[in-house]
mmCIF file of the N, C-alpha and C atoms, coordinates in Angstrom:
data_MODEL
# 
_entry.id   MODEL 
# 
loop_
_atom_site.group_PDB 
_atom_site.id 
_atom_site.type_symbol 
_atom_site.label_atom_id 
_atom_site.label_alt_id 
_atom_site.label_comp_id 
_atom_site.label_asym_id 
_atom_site.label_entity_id 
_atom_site.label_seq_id 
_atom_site.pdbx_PDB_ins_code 
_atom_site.Cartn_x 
_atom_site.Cartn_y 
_atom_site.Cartn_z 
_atom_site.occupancy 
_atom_site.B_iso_or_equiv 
_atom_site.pdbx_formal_charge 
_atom_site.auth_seq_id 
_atom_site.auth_comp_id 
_atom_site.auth_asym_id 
_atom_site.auth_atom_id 
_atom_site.pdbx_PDB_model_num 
ATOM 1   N N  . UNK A 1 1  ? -1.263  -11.017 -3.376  1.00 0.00 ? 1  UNK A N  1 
ATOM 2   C CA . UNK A 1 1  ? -2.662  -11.356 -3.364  1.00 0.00 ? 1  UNK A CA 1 
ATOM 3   C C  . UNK A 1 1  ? -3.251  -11.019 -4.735  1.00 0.00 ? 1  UNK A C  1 
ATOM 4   N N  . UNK A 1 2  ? -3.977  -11.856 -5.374  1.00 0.00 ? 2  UNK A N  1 
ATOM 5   C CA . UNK A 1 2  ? -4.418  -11.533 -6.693  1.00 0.00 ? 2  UNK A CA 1 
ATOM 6   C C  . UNK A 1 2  ? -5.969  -11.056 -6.057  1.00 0.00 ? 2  UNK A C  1 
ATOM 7   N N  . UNK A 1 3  ? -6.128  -10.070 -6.490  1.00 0.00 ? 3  UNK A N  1 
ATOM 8   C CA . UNK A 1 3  ? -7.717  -9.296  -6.739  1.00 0.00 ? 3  UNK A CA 1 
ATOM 9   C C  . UNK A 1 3  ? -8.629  -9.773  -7.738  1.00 0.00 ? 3  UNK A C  1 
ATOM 10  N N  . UNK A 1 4  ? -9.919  -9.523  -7.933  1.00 0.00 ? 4  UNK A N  1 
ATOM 11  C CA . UNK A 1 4  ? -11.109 -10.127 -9.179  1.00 0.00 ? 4  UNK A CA 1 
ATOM 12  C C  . UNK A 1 4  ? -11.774 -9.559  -8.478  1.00 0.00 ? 4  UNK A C  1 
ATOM 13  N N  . UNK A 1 5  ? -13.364 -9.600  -9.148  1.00 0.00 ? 5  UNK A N  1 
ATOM 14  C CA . UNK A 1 5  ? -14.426 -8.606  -8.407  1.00 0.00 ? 5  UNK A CA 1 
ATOM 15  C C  . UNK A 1 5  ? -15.070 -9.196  -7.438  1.00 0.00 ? 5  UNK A C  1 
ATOM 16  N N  . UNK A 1 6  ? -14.745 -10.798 -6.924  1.00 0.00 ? 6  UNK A N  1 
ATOM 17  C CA . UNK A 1 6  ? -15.516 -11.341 -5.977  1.00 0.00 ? 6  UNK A CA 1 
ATOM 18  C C  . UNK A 1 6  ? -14.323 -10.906 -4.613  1.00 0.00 ? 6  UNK A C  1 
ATOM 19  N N  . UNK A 1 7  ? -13.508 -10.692 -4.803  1.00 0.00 ? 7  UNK A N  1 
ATOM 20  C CA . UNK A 1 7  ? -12.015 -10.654 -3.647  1.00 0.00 ? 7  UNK A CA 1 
ATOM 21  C C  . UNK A 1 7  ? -13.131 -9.821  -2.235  1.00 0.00 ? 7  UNK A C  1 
ATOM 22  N N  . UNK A 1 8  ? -13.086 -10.893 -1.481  1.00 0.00 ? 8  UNK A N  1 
ATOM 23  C CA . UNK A 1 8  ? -13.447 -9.814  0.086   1.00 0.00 ? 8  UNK A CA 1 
ATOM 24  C C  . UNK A 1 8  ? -13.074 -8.963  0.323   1.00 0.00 ? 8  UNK A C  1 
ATOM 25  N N  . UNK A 1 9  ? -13.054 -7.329  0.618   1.00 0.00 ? 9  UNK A N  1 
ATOM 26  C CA . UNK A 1 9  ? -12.248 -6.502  1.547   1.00 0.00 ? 9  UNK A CA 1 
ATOM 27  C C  . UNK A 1 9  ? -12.026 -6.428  2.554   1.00 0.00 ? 9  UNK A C  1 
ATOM 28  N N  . UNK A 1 10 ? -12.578 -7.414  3.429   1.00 0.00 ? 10 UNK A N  1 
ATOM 29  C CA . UNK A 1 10 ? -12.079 -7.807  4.569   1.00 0.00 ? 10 UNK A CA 1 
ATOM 30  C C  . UNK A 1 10 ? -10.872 -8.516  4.326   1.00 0.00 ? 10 UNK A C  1 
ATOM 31  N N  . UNK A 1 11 ? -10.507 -9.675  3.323   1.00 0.00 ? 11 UNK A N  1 
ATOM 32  C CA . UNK A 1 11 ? -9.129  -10.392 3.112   1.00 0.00 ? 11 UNK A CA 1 
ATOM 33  C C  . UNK A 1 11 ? -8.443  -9.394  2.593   1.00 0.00 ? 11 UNK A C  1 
ATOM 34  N N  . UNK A 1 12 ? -8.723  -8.196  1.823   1.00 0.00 ? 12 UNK A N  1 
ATOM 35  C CA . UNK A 1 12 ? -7.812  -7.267  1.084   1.00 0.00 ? 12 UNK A CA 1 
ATOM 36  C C  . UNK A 1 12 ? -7.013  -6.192  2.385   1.00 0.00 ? 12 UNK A C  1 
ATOM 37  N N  . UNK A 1 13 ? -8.092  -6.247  3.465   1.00 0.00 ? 13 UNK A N  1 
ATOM 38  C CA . UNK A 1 13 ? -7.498  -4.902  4.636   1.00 0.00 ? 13 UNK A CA 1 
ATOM 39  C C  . UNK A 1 13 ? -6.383  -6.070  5.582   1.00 0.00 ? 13 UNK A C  1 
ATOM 40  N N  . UNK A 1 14 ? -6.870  -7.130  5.568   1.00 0.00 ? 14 UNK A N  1 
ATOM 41  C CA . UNK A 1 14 ? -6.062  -7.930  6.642   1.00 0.00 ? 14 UNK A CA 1 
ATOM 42  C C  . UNK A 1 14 ? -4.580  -7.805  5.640   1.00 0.00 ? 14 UNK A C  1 
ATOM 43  N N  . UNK A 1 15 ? -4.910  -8.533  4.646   1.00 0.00 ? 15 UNK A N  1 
ATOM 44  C CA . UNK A 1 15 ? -3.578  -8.296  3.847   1.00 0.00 ? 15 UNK A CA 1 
ATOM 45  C C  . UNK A 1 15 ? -2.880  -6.916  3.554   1.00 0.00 ? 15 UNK A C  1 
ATOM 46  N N  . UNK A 1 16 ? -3.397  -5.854  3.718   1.00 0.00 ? 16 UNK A N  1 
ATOM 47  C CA . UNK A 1 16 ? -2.644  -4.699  3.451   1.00 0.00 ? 16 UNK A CA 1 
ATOM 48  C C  . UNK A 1 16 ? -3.257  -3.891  4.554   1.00 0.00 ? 16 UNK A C  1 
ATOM 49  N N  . UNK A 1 17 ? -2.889  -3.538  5.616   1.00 0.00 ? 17 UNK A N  1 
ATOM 50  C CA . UNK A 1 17 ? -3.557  -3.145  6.766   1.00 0.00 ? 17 UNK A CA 1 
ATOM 51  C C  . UNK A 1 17 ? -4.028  -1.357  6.428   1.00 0.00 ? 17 UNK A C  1 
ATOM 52  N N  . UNK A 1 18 ? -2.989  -0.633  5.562   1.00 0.00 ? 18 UNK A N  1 
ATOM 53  C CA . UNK A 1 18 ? -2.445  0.766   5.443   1.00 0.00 ? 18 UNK A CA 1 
ATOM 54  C C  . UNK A 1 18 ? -3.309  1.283   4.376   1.00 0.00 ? 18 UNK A C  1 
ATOM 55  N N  . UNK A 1 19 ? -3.807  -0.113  3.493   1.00 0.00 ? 19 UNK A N  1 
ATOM 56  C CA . UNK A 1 19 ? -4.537  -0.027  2.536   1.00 0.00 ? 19 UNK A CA 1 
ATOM 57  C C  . UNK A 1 19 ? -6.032  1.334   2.748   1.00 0.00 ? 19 UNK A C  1 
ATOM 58  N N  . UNK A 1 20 ? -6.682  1.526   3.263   1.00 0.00 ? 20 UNK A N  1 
ATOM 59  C CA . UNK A 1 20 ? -7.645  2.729   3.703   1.00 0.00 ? 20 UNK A CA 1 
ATOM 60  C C  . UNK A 1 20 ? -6.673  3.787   3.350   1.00 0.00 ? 20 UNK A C  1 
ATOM 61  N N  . UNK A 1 21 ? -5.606  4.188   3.809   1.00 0.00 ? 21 UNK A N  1 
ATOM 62  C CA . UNK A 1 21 ? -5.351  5.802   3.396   1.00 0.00 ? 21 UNK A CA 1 
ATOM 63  C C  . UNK A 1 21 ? -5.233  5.671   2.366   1.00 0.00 ? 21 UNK A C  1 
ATOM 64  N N  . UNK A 1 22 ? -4.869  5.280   1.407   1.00 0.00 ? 22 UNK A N  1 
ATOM 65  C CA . UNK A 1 22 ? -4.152  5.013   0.387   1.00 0.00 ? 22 UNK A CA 1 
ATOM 66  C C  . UNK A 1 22 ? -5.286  4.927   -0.991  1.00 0.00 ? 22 UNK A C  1 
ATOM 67  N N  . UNK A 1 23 ? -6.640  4.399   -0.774  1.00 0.00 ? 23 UNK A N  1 
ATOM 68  C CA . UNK A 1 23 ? -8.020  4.225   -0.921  1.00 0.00 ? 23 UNK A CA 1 
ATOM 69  C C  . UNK A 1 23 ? -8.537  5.776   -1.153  1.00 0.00 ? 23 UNK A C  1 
ATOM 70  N N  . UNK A 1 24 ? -8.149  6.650   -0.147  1.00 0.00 ? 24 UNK A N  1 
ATOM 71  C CA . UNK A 1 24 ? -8.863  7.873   -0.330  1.00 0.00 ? 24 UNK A CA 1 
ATOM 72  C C  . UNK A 1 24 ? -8.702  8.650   -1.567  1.00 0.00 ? 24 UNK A C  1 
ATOM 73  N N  . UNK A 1 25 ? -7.549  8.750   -2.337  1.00 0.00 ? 25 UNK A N  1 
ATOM 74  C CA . UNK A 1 25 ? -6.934  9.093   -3.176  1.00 0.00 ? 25 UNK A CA 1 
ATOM 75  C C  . UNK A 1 25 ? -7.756  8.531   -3.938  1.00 0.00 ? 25 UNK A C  1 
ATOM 76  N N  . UNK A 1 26 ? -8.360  7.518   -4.193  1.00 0.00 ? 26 UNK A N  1 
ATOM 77  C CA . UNK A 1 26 ? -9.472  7.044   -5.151  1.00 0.00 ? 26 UNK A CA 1 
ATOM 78  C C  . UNK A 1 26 ? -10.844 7.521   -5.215  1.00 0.00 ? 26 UNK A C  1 
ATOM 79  N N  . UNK A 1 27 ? -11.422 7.547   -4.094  1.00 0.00 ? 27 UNK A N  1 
ATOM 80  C CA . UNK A 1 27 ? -12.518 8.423   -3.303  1.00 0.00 ? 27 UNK A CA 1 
ATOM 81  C C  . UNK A 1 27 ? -12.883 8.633   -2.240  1.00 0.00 ? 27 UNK A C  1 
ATOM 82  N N  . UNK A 1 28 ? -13.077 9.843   -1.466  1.00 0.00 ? 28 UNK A N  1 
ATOM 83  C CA . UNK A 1 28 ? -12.763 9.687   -0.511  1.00 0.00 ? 28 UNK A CA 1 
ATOM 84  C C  . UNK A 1 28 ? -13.885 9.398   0.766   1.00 0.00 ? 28 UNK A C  1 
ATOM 85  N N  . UNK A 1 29 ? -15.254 8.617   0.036   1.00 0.00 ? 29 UNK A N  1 
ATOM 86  C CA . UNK A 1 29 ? -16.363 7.647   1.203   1.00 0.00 ? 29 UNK A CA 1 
ATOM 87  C C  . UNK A 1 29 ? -15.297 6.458   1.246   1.00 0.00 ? 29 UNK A C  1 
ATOM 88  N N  . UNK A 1 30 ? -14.272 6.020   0.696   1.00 0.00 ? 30 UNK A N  1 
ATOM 89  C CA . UNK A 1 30 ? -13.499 4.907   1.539   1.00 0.00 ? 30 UNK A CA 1 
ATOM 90  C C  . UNK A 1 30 ? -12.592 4.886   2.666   1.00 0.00 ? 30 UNK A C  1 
ATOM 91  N N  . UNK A 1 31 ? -12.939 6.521   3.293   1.00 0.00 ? 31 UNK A N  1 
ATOM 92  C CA . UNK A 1 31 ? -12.851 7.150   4.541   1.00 0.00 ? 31 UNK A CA 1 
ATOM 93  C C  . UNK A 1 31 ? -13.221 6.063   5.650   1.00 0.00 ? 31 UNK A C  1 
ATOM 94  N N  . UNK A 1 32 ? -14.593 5.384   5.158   1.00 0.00 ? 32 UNK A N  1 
ATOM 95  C CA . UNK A 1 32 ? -15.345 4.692   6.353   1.00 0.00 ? 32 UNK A CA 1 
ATOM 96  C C  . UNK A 1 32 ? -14.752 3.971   6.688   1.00 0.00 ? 32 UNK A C  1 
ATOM 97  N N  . UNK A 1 33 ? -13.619 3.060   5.409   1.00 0.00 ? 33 UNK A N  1 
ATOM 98  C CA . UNK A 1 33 ? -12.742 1.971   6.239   1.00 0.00 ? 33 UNK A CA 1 
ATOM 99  C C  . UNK A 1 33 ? -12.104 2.020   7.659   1.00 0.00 ? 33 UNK A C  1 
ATOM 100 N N  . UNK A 1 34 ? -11.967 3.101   7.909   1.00 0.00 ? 34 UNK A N  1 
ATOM 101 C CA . UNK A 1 34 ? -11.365 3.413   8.975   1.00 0.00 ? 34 UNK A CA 1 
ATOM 102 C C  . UNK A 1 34 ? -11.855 3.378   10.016  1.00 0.00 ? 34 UNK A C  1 
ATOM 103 N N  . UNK A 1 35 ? -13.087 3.522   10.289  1.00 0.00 ? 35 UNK A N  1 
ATOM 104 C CA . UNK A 1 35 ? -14.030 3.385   11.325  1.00 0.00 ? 35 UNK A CA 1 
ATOM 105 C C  . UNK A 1 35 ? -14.313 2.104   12.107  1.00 0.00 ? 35 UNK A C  1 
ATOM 106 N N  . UNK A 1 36 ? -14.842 1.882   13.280  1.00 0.00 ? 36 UNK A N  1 
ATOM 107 C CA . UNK A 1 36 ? -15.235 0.544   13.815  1.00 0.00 ? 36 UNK A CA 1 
ATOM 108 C C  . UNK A 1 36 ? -16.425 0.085   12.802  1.00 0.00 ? 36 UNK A C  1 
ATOM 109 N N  . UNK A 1 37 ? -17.626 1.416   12.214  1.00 0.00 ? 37 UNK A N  1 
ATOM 110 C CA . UNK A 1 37 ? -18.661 0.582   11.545  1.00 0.00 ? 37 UNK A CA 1 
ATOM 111 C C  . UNK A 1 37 ? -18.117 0.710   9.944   1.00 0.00 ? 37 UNK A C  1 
ATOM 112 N N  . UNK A 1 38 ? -17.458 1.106   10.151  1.00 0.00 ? 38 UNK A N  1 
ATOM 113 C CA . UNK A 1 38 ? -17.240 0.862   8.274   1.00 0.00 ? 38 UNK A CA 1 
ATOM 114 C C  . UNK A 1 38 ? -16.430 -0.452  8.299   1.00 0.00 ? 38 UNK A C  1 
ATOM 115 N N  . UNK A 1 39 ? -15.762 -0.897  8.952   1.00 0.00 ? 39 UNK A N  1 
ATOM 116 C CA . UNK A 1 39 ? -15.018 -2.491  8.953   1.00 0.00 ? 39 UNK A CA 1 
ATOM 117 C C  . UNK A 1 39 ? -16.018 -3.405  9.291   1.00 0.00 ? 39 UNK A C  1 
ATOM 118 N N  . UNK A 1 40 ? -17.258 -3.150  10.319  1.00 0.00 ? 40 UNK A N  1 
ATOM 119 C CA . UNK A 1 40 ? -18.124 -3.958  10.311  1.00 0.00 ? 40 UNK A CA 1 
ATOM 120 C C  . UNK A 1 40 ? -19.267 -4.091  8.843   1.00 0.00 ? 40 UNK A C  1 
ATOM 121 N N  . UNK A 1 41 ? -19.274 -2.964  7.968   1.00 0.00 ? 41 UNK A N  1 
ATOM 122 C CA . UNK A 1 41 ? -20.323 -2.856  6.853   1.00 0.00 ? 41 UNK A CA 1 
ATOM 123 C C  . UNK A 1 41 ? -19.644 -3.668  5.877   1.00 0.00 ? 41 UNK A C  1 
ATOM 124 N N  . UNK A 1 42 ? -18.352 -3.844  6.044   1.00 0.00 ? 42 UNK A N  1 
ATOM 125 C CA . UNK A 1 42 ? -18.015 -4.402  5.000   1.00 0.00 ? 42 UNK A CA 1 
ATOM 126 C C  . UNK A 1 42 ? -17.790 -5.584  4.848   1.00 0.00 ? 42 UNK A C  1 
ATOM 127 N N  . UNK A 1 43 ? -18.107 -6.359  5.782   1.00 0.00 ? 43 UNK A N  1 
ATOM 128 C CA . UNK A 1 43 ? -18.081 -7.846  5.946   1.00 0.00 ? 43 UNK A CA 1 
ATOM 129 C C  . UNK A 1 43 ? -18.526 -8.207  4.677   1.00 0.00 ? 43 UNK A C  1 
ATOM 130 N N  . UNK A 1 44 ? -18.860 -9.181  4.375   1.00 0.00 ? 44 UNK A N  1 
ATOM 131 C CA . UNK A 1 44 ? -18.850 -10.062 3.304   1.00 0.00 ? 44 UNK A CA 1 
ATOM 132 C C  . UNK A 1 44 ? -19.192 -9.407  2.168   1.00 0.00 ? 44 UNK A C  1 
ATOM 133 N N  . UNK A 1 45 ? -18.790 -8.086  2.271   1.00 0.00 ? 45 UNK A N  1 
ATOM 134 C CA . UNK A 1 45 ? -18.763 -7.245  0.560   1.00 0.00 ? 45 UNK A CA 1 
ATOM 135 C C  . UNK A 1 45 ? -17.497 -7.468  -0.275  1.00 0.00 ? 45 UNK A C  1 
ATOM 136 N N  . UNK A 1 46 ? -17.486 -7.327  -1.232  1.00 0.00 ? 46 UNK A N  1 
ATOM 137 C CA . UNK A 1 46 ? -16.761 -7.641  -2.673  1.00 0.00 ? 46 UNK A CA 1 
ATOM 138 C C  . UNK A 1 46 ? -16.227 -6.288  -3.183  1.00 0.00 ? 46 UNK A C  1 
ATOM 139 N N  . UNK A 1 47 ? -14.717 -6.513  -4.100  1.00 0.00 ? 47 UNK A N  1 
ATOM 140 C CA . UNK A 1 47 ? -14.700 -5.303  -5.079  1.00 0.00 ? 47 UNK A CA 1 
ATOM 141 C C  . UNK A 1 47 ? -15.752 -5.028  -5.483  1.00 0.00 ? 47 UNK A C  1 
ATOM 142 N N  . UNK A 1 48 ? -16.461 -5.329  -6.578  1.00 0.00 ? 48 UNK A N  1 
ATOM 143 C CA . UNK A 1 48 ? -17.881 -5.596  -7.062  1.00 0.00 ? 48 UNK A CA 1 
ATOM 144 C C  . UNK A 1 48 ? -18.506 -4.596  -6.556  1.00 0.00 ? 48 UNK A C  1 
ATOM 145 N N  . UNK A 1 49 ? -18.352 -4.925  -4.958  1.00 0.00 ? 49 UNK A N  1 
ATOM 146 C CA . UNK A 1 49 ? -19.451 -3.944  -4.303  1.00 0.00 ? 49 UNK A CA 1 
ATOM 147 C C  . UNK A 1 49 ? -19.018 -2.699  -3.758  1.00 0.00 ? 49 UNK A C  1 
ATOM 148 N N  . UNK A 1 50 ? -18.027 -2.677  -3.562  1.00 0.00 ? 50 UNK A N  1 
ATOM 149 C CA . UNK A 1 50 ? -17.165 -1.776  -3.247  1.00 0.00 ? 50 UNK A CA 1 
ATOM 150 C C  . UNK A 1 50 ? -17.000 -0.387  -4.449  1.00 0.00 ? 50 UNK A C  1 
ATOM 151 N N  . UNK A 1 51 ? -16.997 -0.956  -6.020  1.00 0.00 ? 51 UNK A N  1 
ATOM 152 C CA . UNK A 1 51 ? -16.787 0.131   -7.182  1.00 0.00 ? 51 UNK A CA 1 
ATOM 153 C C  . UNK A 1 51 ? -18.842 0.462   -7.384  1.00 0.00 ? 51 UNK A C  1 
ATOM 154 N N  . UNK A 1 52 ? -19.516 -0.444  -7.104  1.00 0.00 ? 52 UNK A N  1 
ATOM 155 C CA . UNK A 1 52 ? -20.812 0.086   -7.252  1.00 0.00 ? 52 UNK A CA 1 
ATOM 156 C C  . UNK A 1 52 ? -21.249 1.726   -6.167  1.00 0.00 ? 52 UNK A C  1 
ATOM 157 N N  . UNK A 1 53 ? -20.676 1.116   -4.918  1.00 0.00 ? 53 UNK A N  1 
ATOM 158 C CA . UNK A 1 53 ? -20.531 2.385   -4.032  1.00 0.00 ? 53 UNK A CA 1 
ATOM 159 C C  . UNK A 1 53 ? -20.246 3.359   -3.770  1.00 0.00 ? 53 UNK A C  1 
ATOM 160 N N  . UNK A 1 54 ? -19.182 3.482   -5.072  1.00 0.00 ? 54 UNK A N  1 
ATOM 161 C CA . UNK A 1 54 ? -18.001 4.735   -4.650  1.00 0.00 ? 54 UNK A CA 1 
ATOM 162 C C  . UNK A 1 54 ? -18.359 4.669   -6.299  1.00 0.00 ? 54 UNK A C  1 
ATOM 163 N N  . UNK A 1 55 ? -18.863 4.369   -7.069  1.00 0.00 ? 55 UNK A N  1 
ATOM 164 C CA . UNK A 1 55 ? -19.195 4.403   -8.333  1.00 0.00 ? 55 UNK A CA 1 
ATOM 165 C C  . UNK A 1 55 ? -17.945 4.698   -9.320  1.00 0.00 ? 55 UNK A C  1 
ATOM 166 N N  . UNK A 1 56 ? -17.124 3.603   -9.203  1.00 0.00 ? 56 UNK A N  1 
ATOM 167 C CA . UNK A 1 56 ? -16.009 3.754   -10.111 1.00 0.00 ? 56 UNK A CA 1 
ATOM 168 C C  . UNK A 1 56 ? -16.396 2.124   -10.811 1.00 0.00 ? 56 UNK A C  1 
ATOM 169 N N  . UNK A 1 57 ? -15.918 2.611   -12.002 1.00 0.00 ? 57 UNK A N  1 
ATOM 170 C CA . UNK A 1 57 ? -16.201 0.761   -12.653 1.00 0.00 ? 57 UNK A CA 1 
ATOM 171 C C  . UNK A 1 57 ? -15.099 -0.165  -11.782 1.00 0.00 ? 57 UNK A C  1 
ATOM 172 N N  . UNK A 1 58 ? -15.749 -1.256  -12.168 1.00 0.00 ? 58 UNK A N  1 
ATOM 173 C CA . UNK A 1 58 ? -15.147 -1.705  -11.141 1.00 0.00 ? 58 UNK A CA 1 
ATOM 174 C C  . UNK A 1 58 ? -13.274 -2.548  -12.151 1.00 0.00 ? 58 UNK A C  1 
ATOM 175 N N  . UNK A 1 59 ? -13.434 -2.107  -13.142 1.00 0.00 ? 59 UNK A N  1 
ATOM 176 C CA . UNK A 1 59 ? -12.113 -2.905  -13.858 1.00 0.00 ? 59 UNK A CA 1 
ATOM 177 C C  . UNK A 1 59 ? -11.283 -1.757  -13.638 1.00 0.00 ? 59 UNK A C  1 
ATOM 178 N N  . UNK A 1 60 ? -11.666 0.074   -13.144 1.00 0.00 ? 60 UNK A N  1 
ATOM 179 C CA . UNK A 1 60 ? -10.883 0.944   -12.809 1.00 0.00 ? 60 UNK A CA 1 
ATOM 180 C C  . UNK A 1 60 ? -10.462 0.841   -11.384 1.00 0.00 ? 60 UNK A C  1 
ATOM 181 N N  . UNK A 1 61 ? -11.485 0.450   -10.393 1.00 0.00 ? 61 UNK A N  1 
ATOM 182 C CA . UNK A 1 61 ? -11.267 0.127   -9.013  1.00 0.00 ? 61 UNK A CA 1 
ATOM 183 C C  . UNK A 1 61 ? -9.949  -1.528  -8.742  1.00 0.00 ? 61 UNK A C  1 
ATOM 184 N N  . UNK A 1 62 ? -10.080 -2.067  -9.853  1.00 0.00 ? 62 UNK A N  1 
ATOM 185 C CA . UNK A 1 62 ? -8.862  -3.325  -9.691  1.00 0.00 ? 62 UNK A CA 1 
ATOM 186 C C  . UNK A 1 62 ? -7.744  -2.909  -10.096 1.00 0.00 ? 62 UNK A C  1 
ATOM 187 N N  . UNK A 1 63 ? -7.423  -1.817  -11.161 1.00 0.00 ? 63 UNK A N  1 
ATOM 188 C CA . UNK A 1 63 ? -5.879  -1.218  -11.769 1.00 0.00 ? 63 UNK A CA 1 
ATOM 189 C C  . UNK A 1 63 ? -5.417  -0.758  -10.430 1.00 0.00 ? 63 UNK A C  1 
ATOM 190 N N  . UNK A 1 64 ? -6.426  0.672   -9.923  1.00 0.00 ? 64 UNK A N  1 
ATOM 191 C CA . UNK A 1 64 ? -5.662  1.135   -8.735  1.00 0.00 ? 64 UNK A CA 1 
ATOM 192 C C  . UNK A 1 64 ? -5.245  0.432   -7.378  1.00 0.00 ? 64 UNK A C  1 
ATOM 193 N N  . UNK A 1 65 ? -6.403  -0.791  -6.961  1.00 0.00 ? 65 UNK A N  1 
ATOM 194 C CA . UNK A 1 65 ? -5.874  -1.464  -6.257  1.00 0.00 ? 65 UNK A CA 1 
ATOM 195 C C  . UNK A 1 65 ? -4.738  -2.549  -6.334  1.00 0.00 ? 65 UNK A C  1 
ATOM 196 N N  . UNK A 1 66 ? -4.307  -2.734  -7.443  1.00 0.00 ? 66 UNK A N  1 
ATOM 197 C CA . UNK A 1 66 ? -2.878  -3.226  -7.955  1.00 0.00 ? 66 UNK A CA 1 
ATOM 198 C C  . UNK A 1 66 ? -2.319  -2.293  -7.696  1.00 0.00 ? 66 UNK A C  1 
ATOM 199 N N  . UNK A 1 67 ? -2.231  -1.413  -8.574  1.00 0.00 ? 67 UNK A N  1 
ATOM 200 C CA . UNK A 1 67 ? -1.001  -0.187  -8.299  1.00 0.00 ? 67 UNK A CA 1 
ATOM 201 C C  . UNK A 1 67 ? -0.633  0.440   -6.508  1.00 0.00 ? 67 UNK A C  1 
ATOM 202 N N  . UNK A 1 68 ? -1.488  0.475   -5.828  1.00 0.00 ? 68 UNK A N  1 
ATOM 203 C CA . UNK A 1 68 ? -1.759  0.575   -4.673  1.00 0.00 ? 68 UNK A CA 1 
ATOM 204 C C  . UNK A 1 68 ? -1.276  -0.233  -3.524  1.00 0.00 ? 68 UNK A C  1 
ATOM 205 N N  . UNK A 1 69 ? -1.086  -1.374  -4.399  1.00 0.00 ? 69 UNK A N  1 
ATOM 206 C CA . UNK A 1 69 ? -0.802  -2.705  -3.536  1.00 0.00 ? 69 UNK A CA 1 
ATOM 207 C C  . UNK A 1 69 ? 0.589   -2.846  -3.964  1.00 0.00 ? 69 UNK A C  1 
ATOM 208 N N  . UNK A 1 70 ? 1.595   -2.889  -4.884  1.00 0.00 ? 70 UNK A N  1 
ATOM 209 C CA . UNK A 1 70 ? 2.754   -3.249  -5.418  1.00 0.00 ? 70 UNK A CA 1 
ATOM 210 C C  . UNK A 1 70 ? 4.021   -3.043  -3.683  1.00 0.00 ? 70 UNK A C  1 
# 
């Protein structure tokens, strides 16, 4: 799956299901993935929106989610 800052995280969790633990190690409010409402908050959010939240730039939030993903 190629990533960019528009990539859904809803298409990123379907594609890597394990992806949330693995997330924490980055920071750990991506805890919420795990939840019934944190999969619902994240509907039609973006990397983009995702590194504004957890306040990592977001060209640092796409390295680790490559590396993360391999």
């Amino acid at each position: 799956m190629e990533f960019n800052p528009n990539t859904l995280l809803t298409d990123i969790l379907k594609a890597y299901p394990d992806l949330p633990n693995k997330l924490i190690k980055i920071d750990e409010r991506f805890n919420v993935l795990k939840t019934p409402i944190g999969k619902m908050m994240i509907k039609g959010k973006t990397i983009a929106d995702a590194s504004k939240t957890v306040d990592v730039p977001v060209d640092e939030l796409l390295k680790q989610l490559r590396e993360l993903t391999k």
